[in-house]
N, C-alpha and C positions, 0 to 999 in steps of 0.2 A: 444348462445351469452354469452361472459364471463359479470359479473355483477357488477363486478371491472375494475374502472377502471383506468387509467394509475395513476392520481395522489394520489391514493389511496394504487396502489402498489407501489409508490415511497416511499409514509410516511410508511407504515409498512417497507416498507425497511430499511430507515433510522432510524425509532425506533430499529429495532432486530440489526443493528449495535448500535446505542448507547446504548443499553442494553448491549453488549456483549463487549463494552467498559469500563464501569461502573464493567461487573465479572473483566475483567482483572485489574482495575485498584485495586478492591479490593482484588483479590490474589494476587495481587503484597503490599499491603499493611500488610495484614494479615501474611503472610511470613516474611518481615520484623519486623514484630512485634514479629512475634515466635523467630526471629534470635537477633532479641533485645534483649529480654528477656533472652536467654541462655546467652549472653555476659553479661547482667546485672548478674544473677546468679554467673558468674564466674571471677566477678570485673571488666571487661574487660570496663564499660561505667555507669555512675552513673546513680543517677533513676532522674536526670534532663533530660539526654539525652534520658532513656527510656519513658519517657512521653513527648516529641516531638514526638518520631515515635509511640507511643500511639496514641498520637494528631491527627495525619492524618489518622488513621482509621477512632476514631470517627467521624471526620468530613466525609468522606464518605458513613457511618454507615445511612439507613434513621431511626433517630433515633426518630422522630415525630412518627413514627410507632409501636416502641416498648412499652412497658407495663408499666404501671405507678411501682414507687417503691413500694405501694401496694399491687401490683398485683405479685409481685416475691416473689417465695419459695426459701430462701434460705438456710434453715434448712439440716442438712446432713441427 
């Protein structure tokens, strides 16, 4: 007898869809952001407009998660 049951495979269901929401939406962001960047590089859009599509990374970023300023080596 299986030990899961129905509403239990719904929610993982519906979690590993919104997880695989959340990748898309941040390769869809991250992309953007590389494509900004080369346009900013090449005057094509000032760094007001690259820091809106900035913007929406971070905000997708879980950035609670990440490392205090402390905590980064940013030495070459």
């Amino acid at each position: 007898m299986c030990s899961v049951n129905f509403t239990q495979r719904k929610q993982r269901s519906s979690m590993a869809k919104s997880n695989m929401d959340w990748v898309t939406e941040l390769m869809d962001a991250s992309t953007n952001c590389v494509i900004g960047y080369e346009k900013y590089l090449r005057d094509k859009i000032t760094s007001k407009e690259l820091a809106k599509i900035m913007k929406k990374l971070y905000n997708i970023l879980p950035m609670d998660m990440m490392p205090g300023d402390d905590d980064l080596d940013l030495k070459d």
